[in-house]
Every structure is written in C-alpha cells, then in structure tokens.
C-alpha positions, 0 to 999 in steps of 0.5 A: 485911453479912458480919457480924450483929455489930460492934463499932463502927457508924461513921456517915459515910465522911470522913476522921475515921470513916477516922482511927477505923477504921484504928487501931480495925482494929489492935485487932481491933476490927470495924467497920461504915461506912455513908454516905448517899453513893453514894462514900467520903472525904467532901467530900475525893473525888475522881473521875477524869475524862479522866485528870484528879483531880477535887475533886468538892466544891471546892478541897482543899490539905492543909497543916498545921504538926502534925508528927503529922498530917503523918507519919500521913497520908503513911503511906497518899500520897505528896504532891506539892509543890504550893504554893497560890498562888491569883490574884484578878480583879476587873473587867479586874484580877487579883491575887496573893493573899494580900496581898502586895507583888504585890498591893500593887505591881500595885494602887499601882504601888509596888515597896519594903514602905515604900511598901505600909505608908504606903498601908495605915496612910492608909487605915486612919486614913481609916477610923478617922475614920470610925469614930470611937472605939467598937470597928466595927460590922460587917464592912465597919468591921472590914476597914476598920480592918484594911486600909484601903479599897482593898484591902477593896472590891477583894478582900474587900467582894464575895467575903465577901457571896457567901459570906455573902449578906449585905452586909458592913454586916449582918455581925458585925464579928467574923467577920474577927479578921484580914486578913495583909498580908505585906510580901514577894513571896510567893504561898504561901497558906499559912504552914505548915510542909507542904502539897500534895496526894497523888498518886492523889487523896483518894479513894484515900488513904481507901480505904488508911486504910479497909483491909478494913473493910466499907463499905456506902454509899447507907445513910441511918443512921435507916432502918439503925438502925430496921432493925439496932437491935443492930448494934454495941455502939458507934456513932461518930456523924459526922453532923449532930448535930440530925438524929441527935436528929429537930431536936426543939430546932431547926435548926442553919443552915449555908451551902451550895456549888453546884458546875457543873463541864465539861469544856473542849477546852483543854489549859490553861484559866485557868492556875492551879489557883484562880481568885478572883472577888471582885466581887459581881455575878460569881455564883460565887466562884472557878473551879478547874481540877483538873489543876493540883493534881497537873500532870496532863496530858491534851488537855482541862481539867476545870474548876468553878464554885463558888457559895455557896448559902442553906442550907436542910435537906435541902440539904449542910450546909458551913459551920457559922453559929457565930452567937449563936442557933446556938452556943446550940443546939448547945451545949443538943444537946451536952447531949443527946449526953451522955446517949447512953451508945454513942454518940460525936460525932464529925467536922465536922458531929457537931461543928458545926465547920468544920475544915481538913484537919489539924484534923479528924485532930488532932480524930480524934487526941482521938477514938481516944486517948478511944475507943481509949486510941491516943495518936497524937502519942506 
C-alpha cells in the first residue's frame, strides 16, 4: 500500500466500485480497491487470447436506453456497432431469436404476421382449456398462457430447467411476467436505444475508469480488514452482503455458471457470436464464440460453453434467487447494514440483485449522488 490512510476502502473491483472511484478521484478523495480476483472488471473481464477478446464469465453486450449511462460510458471506449442477434438450435433445428417472424416462419412454414398471431392465440386458448379459469400454477402454465405450446417446448421448456435445475412445473409461475412475440423480422434482442461492445475489451475500459487509484488484488476482505482495521474512514462494500456479516441469519442462495472455453483451428466456429441450446438433455446453455463480438480476426476461434450450475458457498455467486425465503433474508440482513455507520452496500451482490450493465451504473449513479453529493444524470 502507498498509503497508511485512505479515505475510502472499496470492497470489489467491477464496474460499480469503478463508477465510485473515478468521481470520488475528481474530489481528491483516496481510494483503496481490493478483489478477492487475481483481475479487475468483475464478471465484465476480458482477456486476450490468440488476439482474440475473451469474455472470461460468459456473454456481455452493454445496451441501454438511459441517455446518461450511455454518454458516461462512452467517456473511457468507443463501442462498436454490434447488434445482438443470437440463434437457437433445437435437435437438428435452429431458430432466430427473440421470437420473431423468422422464428415463426421457420417454425410454421407461415410468411405474414396474421398467420403468426392465429397460431399463437390457438395455441394459447388450447392452453387455457387446460388451465382452466384460476391464475397458472407455475412456469410451464404461465408460458403456456403466454405463448402457446410450440413455441414453449422448443425454446423455453429446456433452456429455463437448465437455468434453473428444476422442471418448469416446480417453478413459480411468476418468474416469467413476459415472453415478447415481435411480429417483424427482426433479430436484434434488444429494444434499446444503444448497444454494442467496446473496442479493446471491458477490461480495459475499467482500468481507464480506475485511473491511478491503487488496487491490490487476490485480497480477501475479512482477513485485510483484521489486518488494517483503520484503513479508511469509509468502506464501499460490493460483496455478498451475508458473508460481510459471517452468515450469522443465514445464506442467501444463488445459482452459478460453469465455463469450458478452447481454442479451436477454425477461423469461424459456429458463425454467430451466441449460440442457443434449448433442449434439456443438451448440458450447457449456449456456445459463445469471442471474436464475433468485436469481428476480430485471427487463423483460430476462441469458444466456451456455459452450463448452469447448483450453488453452493464458496462457489461464484451469479444469479440471485429472489424467492420468498430469500427476499425474507435480505430484507432482515438490509436491516443490518443500516447500522453499519462507515459502511455502504453497494453493487450486485452487496445488493443481492441482478443487474444488466446499465443498471448497475444508474444504480452506481444513486451511489455517488448519496456518498458524494455527484449528480450524474444532471
């Protein structure tokens, strides 16, 4: 450490702590970042490999349609025009997604929006039959009622139990509160207004944000703080907000991704940046192939699978399980970090909240207005 003093300890070295640290800089305020990583950026890094930008922890496309967030980021990368347009296979079939009139066309053999709706609003009345008049059940009533049988089985049934290890019919019902059906052909995921991925990686897009503020990785923040218990007047928490307090109400559950990523002698692998696998039987969810993201070229590919994975602590947390028993018990760990005077929660996981890129910098916007008195969407 240069220092023997700072004027923030911030817990955790993604984007949020990035966000915090680069405005708290333009105050003069010091600020010491530690990660339990051995690399900054968060579940954001990227590594080079065979001249290729590697999304270490799966797919990320930034989109957004906060006019803010966009004009902040573009300050530290200059983002290409990359649309995400991913492609589903089932068995020998593959599928245009979201669902769109290529979906519907390559699915009925139908051409005019007219027809997609018939289908759909058949099938979806088949369902209600089924139903009957109470509200569905569970997931697989709830897709059922939304979009219809065809659709459901082929690309939702298997990729949402892999997500989730369970059957759809031992899912609540409400984790689906929409399944868009766009009557145009049109394959951009997304609706917002920007999107794409900077040039150069994530990775070095948070060092610019980091600037010169010190950052000392592979430090696990209990054992720093027994350590350095005067470190800093403030700390800017951004891990998992139970295990800041030792678990001592219980642990919040997560489900997790496991990553196998190769390198393949193929100039083009698959084709397209994301590929979806939506039958159950089929181990991982999708195959990225990495040098689709910003068309670099190089003789080989980079490609991973990604497969969901139970959760266990210990294990990376990903995807927070905002169920009844869970949102019970952040909600008693909340009340906790309310009497922590010098420490702030912050992030994805000081939250327990999953959030989209976008989101966690407007959330980071909330941070630095409250800490720093910096409105960022003035």
């Amino acid at each position: 450490m240069k220092q023997s003093h700072y004027d923030y300890l911030v817990v955790g070295a993604g984007i949020s702590s990035a966000v915090f640290v680069h405005e708290a800089a333009k105050l003069g305020k010091s600020c010491l970042i530690i990660d339990r990583r051995d690399h900054i950026a968060g579940n954001i890094y990227t590594e080079e490999v065979e001249g290729i930008n590697v999304h270490r922890y799966g797919a990320h496309i930034f989109h957004t349609s906060l006019r803010p967030v966009w004009d902040y980021v573009n300050q530290f990368a200059e983002f290409n025009n990359y649309v995400n347009s991913p492609v589903a296979v089932y068995k020998d079939e593959l599928y245009n997604l979201p669902f769109n009139m290529n979906t519907f066309s390559k699915m009925w053999g139908i051409r005019t929006p007219a027809e997609a709706v018939e289908i759909i609003e058949r099938q979806k009345a088949e369902a209600a039959e089924l139903i009957g008049n109470g509200e569905p059940a569970n997931l697989e009533e709830q897709a059922l009622s939304l979009i219809g049988r065809d659709v459901y089985v082929k690309l939702v049934k298997g990729y949402t139990e892999k997500q989730w290890g369970r059957s759809c019919t031992e899912l609540p019902a409400d984790i689906i509160k929409r399944l868009p059906v766009r009557l145009t052909y049109d394959n951009n995921y997304f609706n917002d207004r920007w999107q794409g991925v900077p040039m150069g990686g994530y990775t070095t897009m948070v060092r610019r944000m980091f600037g010169d503020a010190e950052i000392q990785l592979s430090t696990e923040y209990r054992e720093f703080k027994e350590q350095n218990p005067d470190i800093a007047d403030r700390t800017i928490y951004c891990g998992p907000i139970d295990e800041y307090f030792d678990f001592k109400l219980g642990t919040l559950e997560y489900r997790s991704l496991r990553f196998e990523t190769e390198t393949v002698e193929c100039e083009n692998w698959q084709g397209n940046a994301v590929v979806n696998y939506t039958e159950r039987e089929v181990p991982y969810t999708r195959i990225i192939e990495h040098k689709h993201f910003e068309k670099q070229e190089s003789p080989v590919s980079v490609i991973t699978r990604e497969y969901p994975a139970d959760w266990k602590p210990g294990d990376e947390p990903y995807y927070p399980i905002n169920d009844e028993r869970n949102s019970k018990l952040y909600a008693e760990y909340e009340q906790l970090a309310k009497q922590e005077g010098n420490v702030v929660f912050a992030g994805r996981l000081g939250g327990y909240k999953y959030y989209d890129m976008d989101k966690a910098i407007d959330a980071a916007f909330d941070l630095v207005k409250d800490e720093l008195g910096i409105d960022l969407r003035a």
